[in-house]
C-alpha positions, 0 to 999 in steps of 0.5 A: 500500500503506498503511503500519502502524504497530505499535500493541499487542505480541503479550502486550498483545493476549492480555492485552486478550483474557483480561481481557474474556473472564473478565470477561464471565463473571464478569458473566454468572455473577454477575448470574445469581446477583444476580437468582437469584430471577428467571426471567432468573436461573433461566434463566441458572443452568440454562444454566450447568449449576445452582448449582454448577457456576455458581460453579466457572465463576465462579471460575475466571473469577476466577483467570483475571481474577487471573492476568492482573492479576499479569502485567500488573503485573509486565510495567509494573514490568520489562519495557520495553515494558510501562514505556512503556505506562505512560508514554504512559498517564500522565495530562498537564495538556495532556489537560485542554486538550484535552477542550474540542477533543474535545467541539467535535469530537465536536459539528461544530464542529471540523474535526480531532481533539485533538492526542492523543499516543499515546492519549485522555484518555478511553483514559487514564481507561479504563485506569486506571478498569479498574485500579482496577475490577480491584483492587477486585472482586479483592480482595472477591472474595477475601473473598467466596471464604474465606466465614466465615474472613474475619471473622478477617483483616479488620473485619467491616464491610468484610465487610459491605458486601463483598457489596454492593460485588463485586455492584454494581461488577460489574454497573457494569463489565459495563455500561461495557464493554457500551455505553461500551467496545463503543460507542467502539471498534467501533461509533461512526462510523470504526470500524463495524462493528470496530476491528480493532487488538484482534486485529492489533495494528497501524492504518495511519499515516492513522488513526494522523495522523487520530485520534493527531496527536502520536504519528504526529509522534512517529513521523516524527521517530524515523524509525519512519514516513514521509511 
């Protein structure tokens, strides 16, 4: 029987679930209306019932996207588990080191994985760039949302180049989650045809000593697994 190990809580796995579900239809909404002029785009506003009901479905993705933003903010700042989510999160001076052994992996030319703890360097920079992704379309998403009113809250060049921004960061996400997110955790070799810790929450000590060798350390030494 293999043993598991408890990767992600039952609140980190919904939110994870909320956050690429409203997402990809705020892309799919979104892109709909950016090449509107299009028959692509044409076709996918008929599909999404016309003009107006596109933009009821695009918001309220919004407010989903929004909801969980303010939850998982407020579970890292008072809840312990999301405190320590944070901190196996946090970049070290290590990771750096250990990118060439990463590379040398990825080439052949090294036998096993880096010595990650409990996640990547390039995990680490995938959380941290969808916060900061998050962050961004949220609020010129706002800003977009109030239409006119806006002029009196913020300088009219940021209004300006809101539209611009919200579009193109929007269609950069979808397209980082599309090839580089979907590509490495379910379809790269070792996880085809799906890494399936996204639903379960939890991967056997064997993946945990191959893939994390720090963390499946971690875990001997607390005695939270055995050899």
């Amino acid at each position: 029987m293999p043993q598991w190990i408890q990767r992600f809580t039952l609140s980190q796995r919904i939110q994870h679930i909320l956050l690429f579900l409203s997402l990809l239809v705020l892309a799919l909404t979104g892109l709909s209306l950016m090449f509107h002029d299009t028959a692509l785009g044409q076709f996918m506003i008929r599909l999404e019932g016309g003009l107006e009901a596109r933009g009821r479905i695009h918001r309220w993705s919004a407010v989903v996207l929004i909801a969980v933003a303010i939850y998982h903010h407020f579970s890292i700042l008072f809840a312990v588990r999301g405190q320590k989510l944070v901190r196996d999160f946090m970049l070290q001076r290590a990771d750096l080191k250990k990118v060439i052994q990463s590379l040398k992996y990825i080439s052949g030319k090294r036998e096993q994985h880096p010595d990650w703890g409990k996640f990547s360097l390039f995990q680490k920079l995938q959380y941290f760039g969808v916060i900061l992704g998050v962050a961004t379309m949220i609020f010129t998403g706002l800003i977009l949302w109030i239409g006119p009113a806006a002029i009196g809250l913020v300088p009219k060049w940021l209004v300006d180049m809101t539209l611009l921004v919200h579009g193109r960061e929007g269609l950069l996400i979808f397209l980082i989650l599309l090839f580089w997110h979907l590509y490495n955790v379910h379809l790269a070799p070792g996880n085809f045809p799906m890494n399936m810790s996204w639903i379960t929450g939890r991967i056997t000590a064997d993946e945990c000593r191959e893939l994390y060798p720090g963390e499946y350390r971690r875990l001997l030494e607390t005695g939270e697994i055995k050899e």
